[in-house]
NUNU-460680 format. One record per atom (N, C-alpha, C, O): x, y, z; residue number from 0. Coordinates in steps of 0.05 Angstrom, whole numbers, plus 5000, padded with zeros to 4 digits. Atoms other than C-alpha are relative to their C-alpha. Layout:
BEGIN
R      X      Y      Z   num
R      X      Y      Z   NUM
...
This chain:
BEGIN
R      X      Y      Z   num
R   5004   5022   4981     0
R   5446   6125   1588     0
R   5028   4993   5010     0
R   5045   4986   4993     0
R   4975   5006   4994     1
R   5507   6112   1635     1
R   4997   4967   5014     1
R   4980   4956   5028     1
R   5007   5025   4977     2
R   5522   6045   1662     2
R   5015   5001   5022     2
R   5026   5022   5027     2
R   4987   4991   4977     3
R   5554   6032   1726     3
R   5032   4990   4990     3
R   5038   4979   4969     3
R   4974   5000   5016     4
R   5630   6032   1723     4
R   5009   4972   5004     4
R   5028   4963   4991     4
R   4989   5027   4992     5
R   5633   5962   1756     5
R   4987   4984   4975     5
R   4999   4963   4970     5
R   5005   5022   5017     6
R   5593   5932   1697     6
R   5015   5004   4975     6
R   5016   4986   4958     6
R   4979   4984   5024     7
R   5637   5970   1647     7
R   5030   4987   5003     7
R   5044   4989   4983     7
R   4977   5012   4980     8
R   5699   5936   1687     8
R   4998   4976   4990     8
R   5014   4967   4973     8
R   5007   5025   5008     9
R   5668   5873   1681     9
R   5001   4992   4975     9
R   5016   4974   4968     9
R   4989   5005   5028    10
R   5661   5875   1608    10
R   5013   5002   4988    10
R   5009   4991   4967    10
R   4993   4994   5024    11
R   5711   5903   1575    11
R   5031   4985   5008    11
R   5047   4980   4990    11
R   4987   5035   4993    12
R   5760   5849   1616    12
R   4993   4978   4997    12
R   5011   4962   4992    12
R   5012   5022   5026    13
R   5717   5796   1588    13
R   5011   5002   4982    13
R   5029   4989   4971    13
R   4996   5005   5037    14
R   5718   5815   1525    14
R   5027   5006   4988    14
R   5036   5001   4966    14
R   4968   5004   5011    15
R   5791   5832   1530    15
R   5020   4979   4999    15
R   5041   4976   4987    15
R   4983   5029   5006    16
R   5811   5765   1545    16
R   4988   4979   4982    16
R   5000   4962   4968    16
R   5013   5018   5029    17
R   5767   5729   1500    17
R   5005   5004   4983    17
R   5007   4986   4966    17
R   4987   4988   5027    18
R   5791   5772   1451    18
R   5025   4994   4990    18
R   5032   4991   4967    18
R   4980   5021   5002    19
R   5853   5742   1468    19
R   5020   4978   5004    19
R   5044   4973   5003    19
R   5006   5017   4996    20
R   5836   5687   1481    20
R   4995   4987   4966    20
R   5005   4965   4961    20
R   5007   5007   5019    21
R   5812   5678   1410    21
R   5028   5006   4969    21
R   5032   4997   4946    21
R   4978   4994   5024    22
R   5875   5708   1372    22
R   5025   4976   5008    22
R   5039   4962   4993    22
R   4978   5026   4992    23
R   5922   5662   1417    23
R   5001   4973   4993    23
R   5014   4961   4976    23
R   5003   5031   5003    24
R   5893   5592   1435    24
R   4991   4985   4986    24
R   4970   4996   4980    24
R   5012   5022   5012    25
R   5873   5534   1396    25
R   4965   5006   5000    25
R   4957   5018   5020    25
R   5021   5001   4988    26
R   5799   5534   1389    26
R   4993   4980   5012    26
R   4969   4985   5014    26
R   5014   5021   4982    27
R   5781   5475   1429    27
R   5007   5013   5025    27
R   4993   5002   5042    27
R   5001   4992   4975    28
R   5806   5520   1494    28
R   4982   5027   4998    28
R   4976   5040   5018    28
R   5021   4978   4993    29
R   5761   5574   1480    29
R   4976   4993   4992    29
R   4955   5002   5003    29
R   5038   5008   5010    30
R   5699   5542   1440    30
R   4982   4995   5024    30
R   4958   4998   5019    30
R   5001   5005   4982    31
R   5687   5524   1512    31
R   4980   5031   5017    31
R   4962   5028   5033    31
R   5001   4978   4979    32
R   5677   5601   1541    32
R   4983   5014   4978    32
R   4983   5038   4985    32
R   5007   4980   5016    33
R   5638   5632   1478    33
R   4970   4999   5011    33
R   4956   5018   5003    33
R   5027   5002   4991    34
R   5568   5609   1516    34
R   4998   5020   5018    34
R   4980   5037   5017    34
R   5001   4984   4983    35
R   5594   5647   1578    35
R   5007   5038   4996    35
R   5005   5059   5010    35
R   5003   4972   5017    36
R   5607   5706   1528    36
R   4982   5013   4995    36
R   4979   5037   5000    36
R   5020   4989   5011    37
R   5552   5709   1496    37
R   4972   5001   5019    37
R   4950   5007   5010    37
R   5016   4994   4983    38
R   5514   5707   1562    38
R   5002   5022   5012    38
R   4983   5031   5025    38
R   4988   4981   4984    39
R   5554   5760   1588    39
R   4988   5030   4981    39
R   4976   5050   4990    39
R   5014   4978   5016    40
R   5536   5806   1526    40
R   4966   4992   5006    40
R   4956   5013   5014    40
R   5032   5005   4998    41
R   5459   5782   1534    41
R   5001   5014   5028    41
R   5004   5037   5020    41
R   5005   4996   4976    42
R   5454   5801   1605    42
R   5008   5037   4999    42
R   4992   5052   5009    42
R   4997   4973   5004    43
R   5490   5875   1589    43
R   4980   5013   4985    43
R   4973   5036   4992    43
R   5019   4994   5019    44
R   5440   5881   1530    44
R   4972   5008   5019    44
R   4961   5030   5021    44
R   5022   4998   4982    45
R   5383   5864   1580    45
R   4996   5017   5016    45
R   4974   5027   5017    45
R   4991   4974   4988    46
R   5411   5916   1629    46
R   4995   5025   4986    46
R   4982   5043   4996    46
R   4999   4969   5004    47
R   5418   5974   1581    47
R   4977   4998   4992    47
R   4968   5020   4996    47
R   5028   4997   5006    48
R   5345   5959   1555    48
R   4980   5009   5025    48
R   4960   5023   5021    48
R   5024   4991   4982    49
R   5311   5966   1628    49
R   5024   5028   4997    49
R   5012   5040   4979    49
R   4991   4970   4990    50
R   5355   6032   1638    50
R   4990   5012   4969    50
R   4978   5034   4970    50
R   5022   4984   5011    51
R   5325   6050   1574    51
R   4974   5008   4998    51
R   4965   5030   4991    51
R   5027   4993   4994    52
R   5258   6038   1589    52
R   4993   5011   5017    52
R   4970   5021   5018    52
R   5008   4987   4971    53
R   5268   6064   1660    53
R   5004   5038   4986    53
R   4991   5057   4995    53
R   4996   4975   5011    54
R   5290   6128   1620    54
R   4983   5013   4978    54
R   4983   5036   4970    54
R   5018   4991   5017    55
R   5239   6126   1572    55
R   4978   5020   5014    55
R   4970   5038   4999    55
R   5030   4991   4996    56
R   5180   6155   1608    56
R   5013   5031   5021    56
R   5000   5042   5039    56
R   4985   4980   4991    57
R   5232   6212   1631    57
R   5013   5012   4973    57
R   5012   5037   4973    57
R   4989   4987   5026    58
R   5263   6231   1565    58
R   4980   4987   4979    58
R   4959   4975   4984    58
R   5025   4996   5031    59
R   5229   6227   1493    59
R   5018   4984   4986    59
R   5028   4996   4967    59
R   5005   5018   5010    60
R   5253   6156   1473    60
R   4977   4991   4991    60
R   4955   5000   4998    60
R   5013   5006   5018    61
R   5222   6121   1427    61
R   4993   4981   5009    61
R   5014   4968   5012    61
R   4995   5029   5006    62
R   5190   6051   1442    62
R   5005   4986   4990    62
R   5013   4964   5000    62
R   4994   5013   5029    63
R   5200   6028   1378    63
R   5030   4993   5006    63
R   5037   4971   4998    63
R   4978   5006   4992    64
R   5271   6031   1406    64
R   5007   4978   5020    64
R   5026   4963   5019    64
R   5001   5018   4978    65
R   5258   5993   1464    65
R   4990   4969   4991    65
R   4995   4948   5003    65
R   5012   5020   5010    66
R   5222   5942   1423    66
R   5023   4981   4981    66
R   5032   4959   4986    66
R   4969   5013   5011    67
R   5281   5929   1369    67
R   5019   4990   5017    67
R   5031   4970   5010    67
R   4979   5010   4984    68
R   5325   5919   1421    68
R   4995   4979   5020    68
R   5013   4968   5033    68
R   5008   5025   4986    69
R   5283   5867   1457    69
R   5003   4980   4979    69
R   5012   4957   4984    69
R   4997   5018   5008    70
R   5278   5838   1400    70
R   5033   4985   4987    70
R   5037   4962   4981    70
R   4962   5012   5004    71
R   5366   5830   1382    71
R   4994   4993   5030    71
R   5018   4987   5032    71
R   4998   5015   4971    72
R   5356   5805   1457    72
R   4993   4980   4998    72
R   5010   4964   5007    72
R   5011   5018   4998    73
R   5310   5753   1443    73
R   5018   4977   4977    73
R   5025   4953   4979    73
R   4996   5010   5026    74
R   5336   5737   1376    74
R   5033   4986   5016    74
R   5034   4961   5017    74
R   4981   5004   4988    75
R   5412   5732   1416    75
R   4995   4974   5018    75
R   5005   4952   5013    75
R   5014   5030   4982    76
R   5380   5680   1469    76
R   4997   4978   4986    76
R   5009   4958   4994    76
R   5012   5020   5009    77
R   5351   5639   1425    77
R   5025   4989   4968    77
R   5024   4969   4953    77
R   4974   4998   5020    78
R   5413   5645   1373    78
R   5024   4973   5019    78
R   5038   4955   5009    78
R   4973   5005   4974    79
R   5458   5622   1447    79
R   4992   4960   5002    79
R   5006   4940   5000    79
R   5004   5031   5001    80
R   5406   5561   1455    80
R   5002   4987   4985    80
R   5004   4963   4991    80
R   5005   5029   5022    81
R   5402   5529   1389    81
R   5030   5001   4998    81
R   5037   4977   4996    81
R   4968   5006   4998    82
R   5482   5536   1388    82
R   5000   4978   5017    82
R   5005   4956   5008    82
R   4997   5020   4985    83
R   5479   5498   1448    83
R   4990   4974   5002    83
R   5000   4956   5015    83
R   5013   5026   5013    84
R   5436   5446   1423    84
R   5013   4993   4978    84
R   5008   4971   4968    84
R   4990   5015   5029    85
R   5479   5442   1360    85
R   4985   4995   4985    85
R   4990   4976   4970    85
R   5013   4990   5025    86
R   5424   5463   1316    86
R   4999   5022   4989    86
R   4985   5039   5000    86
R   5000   4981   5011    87
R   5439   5513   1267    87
R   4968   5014   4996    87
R   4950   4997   4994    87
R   5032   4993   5000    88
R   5366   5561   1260    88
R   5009   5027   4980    88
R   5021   5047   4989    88
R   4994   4975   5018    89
R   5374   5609   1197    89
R   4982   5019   5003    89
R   4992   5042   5004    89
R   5015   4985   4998    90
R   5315   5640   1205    90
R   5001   5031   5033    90
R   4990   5053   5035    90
R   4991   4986   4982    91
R   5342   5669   1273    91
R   5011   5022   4989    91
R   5004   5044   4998    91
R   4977   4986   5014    92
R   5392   5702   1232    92
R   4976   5028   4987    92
R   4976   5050   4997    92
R   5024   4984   5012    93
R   5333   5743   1193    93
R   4988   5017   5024    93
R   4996   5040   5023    93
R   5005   4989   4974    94
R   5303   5765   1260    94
R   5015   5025   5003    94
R   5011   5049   5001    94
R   4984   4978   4990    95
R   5365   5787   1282    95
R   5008   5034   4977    95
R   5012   5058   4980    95
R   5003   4975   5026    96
R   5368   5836   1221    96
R   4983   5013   5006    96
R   4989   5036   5014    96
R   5016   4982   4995    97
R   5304   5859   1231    97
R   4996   5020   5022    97
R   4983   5041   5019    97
R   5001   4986   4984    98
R   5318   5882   1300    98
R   5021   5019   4997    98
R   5018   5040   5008    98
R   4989   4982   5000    99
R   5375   5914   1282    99
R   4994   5018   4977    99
R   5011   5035   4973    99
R   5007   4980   5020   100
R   5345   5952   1228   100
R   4976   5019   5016   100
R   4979   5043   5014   100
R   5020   4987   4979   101
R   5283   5976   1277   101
R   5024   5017   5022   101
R   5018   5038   5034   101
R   4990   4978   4984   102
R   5342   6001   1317   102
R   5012   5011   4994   102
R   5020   5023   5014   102
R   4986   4988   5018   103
R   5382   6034   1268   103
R   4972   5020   4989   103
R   4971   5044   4984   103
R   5020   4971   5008   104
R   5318   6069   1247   104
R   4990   5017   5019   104
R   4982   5040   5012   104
R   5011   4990   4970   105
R   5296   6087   1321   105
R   5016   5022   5000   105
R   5007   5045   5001   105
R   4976   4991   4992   106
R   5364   6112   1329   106
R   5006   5024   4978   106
R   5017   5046   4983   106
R   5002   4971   5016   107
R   5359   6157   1267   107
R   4986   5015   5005   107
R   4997   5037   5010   107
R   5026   4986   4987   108
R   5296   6184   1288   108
R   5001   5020   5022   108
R   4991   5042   5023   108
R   4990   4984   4975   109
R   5322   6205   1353   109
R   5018   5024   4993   109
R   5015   5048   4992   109
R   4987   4981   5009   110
R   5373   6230   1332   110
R   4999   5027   4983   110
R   5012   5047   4987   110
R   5018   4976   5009   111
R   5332   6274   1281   111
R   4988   5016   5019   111
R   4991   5041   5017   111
R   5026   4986   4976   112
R   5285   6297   1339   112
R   5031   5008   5020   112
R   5035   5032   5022   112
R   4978   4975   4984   113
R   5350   6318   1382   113
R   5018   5019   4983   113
R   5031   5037   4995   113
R   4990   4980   5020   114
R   5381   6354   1317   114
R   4972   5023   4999   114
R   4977   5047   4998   114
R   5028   4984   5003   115
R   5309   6387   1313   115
R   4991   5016   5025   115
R   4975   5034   5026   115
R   5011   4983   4972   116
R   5302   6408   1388   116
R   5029   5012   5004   116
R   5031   5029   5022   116
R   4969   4984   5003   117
R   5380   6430   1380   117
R   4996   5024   4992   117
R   4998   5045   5005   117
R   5007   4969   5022   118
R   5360   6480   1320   118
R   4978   5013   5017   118
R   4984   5036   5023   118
R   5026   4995   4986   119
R   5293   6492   1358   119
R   5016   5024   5030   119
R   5005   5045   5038   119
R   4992   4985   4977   120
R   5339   6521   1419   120
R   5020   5014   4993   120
R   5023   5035   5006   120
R   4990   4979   5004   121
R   5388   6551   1388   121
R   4994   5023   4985   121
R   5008   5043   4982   121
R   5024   4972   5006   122
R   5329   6593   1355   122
R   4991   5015   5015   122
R   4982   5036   5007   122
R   5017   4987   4979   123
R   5304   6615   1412   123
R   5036   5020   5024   123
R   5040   5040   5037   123
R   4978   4985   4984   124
R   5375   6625   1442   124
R   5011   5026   4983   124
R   5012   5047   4996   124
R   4997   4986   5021   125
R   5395   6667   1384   125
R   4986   5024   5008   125
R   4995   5041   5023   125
R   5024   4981   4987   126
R   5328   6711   1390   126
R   5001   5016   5023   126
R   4993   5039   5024   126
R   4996   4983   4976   127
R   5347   6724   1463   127
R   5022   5016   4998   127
R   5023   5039   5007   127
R   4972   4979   4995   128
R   5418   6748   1452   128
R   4992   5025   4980   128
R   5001   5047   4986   128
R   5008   4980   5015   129
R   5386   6789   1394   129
R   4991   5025   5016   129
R   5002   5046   5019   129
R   5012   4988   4978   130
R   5337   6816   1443   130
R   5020   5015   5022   130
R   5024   5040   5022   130
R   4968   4982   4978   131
R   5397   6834   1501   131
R   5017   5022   4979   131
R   5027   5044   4981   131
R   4973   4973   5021   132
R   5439   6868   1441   132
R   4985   5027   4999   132
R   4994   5048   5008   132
R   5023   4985   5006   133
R   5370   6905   1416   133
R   5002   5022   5030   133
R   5007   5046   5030   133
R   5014   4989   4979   134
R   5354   6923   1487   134
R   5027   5018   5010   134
R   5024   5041   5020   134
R   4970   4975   4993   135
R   5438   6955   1501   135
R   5009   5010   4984   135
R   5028   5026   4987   135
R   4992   4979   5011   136
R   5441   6979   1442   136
R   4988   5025   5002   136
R   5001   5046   5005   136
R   5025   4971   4985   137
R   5375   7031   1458   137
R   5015   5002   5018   137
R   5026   5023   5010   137
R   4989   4990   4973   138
R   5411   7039   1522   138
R   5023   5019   4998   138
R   5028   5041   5008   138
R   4984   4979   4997   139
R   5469   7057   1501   139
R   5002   5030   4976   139
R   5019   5046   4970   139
R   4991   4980   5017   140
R   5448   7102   1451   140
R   4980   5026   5015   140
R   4980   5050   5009   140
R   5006   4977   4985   141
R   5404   7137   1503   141
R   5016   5010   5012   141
R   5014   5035   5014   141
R   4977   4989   4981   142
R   5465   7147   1546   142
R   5020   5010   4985   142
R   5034   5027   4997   142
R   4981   4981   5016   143
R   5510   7171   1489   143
R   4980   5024   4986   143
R   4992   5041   4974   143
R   5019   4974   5002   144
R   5449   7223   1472   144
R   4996   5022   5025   144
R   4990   5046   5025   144
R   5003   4981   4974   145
R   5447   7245   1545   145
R   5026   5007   5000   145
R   5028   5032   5005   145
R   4974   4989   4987   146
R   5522   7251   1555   146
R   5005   5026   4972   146
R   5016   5047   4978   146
R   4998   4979   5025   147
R   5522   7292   1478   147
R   4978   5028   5012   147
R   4984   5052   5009   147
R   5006   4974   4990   148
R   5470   7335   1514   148
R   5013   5016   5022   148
R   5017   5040   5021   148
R   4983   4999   4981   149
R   5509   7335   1576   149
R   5024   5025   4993   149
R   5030   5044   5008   149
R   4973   4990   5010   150
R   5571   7363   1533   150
R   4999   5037   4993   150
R   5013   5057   4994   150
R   5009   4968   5016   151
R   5532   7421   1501   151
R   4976   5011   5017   151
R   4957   5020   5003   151
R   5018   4982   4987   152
R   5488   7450   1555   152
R   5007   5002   5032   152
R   5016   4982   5044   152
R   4997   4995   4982   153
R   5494   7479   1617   153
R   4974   4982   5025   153
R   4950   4982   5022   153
R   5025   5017   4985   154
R   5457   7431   1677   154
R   4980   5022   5015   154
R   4956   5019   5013   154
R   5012   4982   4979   155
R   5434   7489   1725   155
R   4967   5014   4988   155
R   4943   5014   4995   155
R   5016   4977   5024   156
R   5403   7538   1666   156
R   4985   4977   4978   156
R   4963   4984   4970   156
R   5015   5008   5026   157
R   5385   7481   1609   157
R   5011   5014   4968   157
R   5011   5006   4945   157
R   4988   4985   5031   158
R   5415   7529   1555   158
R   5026   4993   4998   158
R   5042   4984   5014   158
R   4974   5006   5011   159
R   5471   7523   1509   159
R   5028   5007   5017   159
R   5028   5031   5022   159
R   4982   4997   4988   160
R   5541   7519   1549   160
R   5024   5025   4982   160
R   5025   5031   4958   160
R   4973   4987   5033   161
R   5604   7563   1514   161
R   5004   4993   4989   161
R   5008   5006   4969   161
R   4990   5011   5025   162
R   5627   7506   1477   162
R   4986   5008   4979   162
R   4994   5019   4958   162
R   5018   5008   5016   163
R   5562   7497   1450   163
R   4996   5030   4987   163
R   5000   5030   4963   163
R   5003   4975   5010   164
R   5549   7570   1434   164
R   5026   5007   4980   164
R   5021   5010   4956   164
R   4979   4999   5024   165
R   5623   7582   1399   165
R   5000   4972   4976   165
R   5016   4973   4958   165
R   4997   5018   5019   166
R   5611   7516   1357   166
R   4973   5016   4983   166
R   4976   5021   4959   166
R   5036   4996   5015   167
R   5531   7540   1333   167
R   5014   5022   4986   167
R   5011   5017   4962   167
R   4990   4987   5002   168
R   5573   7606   1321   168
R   5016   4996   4971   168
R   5015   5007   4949   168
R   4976   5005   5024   169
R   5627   7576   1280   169
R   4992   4995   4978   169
R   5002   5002   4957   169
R   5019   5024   5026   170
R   5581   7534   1234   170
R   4985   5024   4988   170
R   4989   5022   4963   170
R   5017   4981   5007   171
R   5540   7591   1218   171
R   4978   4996   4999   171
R   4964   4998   4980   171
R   5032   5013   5001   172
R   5481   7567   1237   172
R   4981   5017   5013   172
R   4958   5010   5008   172
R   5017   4983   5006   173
R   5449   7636   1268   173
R   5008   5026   4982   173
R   5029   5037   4977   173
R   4993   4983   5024   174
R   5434   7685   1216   174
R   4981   5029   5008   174
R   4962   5027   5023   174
R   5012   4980   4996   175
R   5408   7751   1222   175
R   5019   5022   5025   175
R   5043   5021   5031   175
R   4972   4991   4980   176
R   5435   7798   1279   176
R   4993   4983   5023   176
R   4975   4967   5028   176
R   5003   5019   4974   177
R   5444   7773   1341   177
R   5008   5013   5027   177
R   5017   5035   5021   177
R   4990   4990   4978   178
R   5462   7794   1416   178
R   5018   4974   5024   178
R   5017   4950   5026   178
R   4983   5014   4970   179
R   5506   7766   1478   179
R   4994   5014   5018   179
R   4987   5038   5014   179
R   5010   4987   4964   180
R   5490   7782   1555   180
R   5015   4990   5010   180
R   5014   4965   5012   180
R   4982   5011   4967   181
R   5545   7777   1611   181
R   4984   5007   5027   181
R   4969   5025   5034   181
R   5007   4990   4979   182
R   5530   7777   1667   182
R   5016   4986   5026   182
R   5019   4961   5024   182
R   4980   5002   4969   183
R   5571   7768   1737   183
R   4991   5003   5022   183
R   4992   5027   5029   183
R   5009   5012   4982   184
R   5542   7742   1795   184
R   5021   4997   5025   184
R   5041   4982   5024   184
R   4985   5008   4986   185
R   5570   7748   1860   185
R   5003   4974   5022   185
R   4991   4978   5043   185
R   5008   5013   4982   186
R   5574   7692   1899   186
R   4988   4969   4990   186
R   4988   4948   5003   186
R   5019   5021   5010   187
R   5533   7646   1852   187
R   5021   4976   4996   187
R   5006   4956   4995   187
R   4982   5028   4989   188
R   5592   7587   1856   188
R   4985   4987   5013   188
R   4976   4965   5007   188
R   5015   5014   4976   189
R   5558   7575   1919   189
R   4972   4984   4986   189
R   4971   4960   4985   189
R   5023   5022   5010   190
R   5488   7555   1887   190
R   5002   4993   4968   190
R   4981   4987   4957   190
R   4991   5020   5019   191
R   5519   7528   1825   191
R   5014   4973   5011   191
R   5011   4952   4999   191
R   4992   5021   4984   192
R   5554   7483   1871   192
R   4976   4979   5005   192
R   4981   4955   4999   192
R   5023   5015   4982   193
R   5488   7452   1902   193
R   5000   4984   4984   193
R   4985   4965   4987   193
């Protein structure tokens, strides 16, 4: 989920001067600005929840995600008002736990299920390159069987070339007697050429 860069701008100059805002001044000049803080985070919160929900029903979020996080929204609100009423509310505090534990488990979850469709594709990607290797290695072992026939036979005739006949020769591989035929052709360049 991206946000826009102007609300990204916006906050992180807030929260950099509040930030020091809070290491510097007195607190009586900032206890003043922690309402317009913590409205400023509530309102970003509220933001990245509709762009999650607007993204939910497009990607394979969780509601359960969307739900925890309404509820640290709600729980934040209602945290901002009883501050501002100057009534402490403990039980808020409990809430807010619970939503952040619903989103800490959402968030594992997810995260499981995109570790699991990760392995899931790089199974299948795997498999394919297997497949492409499988499929050039047959290729190339037809094409180093044709060019080995290539080496040792004549194209025109199909029969053994000279190499191939002085190597079968050498090896001793025919036995018994045997014969050779020359023969001298005039002309035949020409339709060996073709």
């Amino acid at each position: 989920i991206k946000f826009p860069k102007w609300i990204k701008t916006i906050f992180w100059v807030v929260s950099t001067g509040y930030t020091l805002a809070v290491l510097v001044l007195p607190v009586s000049c900032y206890h003043q600005a922690v309402s317009f803080y913590i409205m400023l985070i509530i309102l970003c919160f509220l933001y990245w929840v509709y762009l999650l929900t607007k993204e939910s029903a497009q990607e394979s979020y969780s509601l359960l995600l969307v739900f925890g996080s309404l509820v640290m929204l709600a729980t934040m609100a209602l945290q901002l008002y009883y501050w501002e009423q100057g009534r402490p509310n403990v039980f808020l505090h409990n809430i807010m736990g619970l939503g952040m534990v619903l989103f800490i488990i959402v968030n594992h979850h997810l995260f499981s299920y995109r570790f699991i469709q990760a392995q899931h594709e790089v199974k299948e990607l795997t498999n394919d390159l297997e497949a492409k290797v499988n499929e050039r290695t047959k290729r190339l072992n037809d094409l180093n069987e044709q060019l080995s026939w290539s080496a040792s036979h004549d194209e025109l005739t199909r029969l053994f070339n000279r190499n191939e006949l002085i190597r079968t020769f050498m090896k001793g591989a025919v036995q018994g007697p045997f014969s050779v035929a020359y023969m001298d052709l005039d002309n035949f360049k020409m339709i060996n050429d073709r």
